[in-house]
C-alpha positions in Angstrom: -7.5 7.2 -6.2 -3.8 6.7 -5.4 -2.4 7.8 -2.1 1.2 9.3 -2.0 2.1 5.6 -0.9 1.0 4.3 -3.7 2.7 6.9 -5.7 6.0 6.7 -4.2 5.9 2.7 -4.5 5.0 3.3 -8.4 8.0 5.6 -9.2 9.9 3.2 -7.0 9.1 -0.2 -8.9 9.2 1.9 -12.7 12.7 3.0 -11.4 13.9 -0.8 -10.7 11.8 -1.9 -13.4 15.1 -1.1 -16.3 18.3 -2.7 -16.3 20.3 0.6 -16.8 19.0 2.4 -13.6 19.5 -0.8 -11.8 22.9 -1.2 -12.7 23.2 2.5 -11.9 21.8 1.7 -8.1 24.7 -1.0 -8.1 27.4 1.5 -8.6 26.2 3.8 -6.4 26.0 1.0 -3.7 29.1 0.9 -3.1 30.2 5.2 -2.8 28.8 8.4 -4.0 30.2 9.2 -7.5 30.3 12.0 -10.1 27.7 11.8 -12.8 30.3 11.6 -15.6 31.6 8.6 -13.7 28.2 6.4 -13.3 27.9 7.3 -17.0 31.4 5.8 -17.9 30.6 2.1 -18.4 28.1 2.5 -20.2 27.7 2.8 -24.4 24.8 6.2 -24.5 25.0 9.4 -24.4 25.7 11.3 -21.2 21.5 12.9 -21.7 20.8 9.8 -21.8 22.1 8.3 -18.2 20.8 11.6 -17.3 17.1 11.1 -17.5 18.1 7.8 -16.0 19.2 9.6 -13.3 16.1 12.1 -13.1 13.9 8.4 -12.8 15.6 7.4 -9.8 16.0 11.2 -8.0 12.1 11.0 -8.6 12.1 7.8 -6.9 13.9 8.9 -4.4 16.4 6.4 -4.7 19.7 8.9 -5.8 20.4 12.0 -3.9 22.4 14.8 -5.9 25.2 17.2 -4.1 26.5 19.7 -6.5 30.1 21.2 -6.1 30.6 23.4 -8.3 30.8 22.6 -11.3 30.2 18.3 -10.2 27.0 16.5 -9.4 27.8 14.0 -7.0 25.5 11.2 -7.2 24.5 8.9 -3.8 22.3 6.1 -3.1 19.5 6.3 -1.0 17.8 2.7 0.4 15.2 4.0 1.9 11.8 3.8 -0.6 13.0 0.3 -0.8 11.8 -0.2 2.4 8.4 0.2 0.9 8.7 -1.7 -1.8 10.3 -4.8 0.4 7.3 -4.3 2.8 4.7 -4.3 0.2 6.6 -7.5 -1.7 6.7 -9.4 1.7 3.0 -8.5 2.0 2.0 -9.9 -1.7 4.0 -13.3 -0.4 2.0 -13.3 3.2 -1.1 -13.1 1.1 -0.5 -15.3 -1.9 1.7 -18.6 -0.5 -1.1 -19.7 1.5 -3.5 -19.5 -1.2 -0.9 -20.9 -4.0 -0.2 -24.1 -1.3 -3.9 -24.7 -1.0 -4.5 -24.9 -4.5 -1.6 -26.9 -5.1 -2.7 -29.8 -2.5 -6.4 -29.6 -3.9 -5.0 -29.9 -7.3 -2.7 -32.9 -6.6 -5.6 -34.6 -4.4 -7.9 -34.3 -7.7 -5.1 -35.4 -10.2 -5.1 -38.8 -7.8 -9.3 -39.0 -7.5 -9.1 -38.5 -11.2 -6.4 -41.5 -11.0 -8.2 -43.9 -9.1 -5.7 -43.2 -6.2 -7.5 -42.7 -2.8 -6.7 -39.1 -1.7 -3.9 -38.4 0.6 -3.2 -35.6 2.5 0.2 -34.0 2.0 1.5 -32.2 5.5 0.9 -28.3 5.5 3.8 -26.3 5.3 
């Protein structure tokens, strides 16, 4: 079963995972914006950048402020806290493993090669 971690991380990684939202996130990097203006640059429909938008509210990465009639649109880092943690995590786990592979491998390829073994320095 998935904990709410796990949940937030997925909605997180879907929301980065398409090109529009992340060139949404870009814009909004820089200074909240009206809805009408993150949906300028781009050639779709105004629904459309809207369920873009949805994804990464879900996500938790886009707050809303509506004034009146205008959404205001501003970018909120913090689930990629998570996601940063949990990538750093992944590396912690996997280099280690990946670099001993990578010296037995090379060590066989010279056995195989009739080249004495030699040990490469660990990093």
């Amino acid at each position: 079963m998935l904990t709410a971690d796990d949940q937030q991380l997925d909605r997180t990684l879907l929301a980065l995972a398409d090109p529009t939202r992340r060139a949404i996130l870009r814009r909004l990097m820089r200074s909240e914006a009206r809805v009408t203006d993150v949906a300028a640059p781009f050639h779709v429909s105004l629904n459309a950048i809207s369920k873009h938008i949805r994804v990464l509210e879900g996500a938790g990465l886009v707050r809303r402020r509506v004034a009146g009639r205008e959404h205001h649109l501003a970018f909120d880092p913090r689930p990629l806290e998570a996601a940063a943690d949990w990538i750093a995590a992944q590396r912690a786990y996997w280099e280690p493993r990946l670099a001993a592979l990578e010296e037995h491998l090379v060590r066989s390829a010279q056995t195989v090669a009739g080249n004495p073994p030699t040990r490469k320095p660990r990093r």
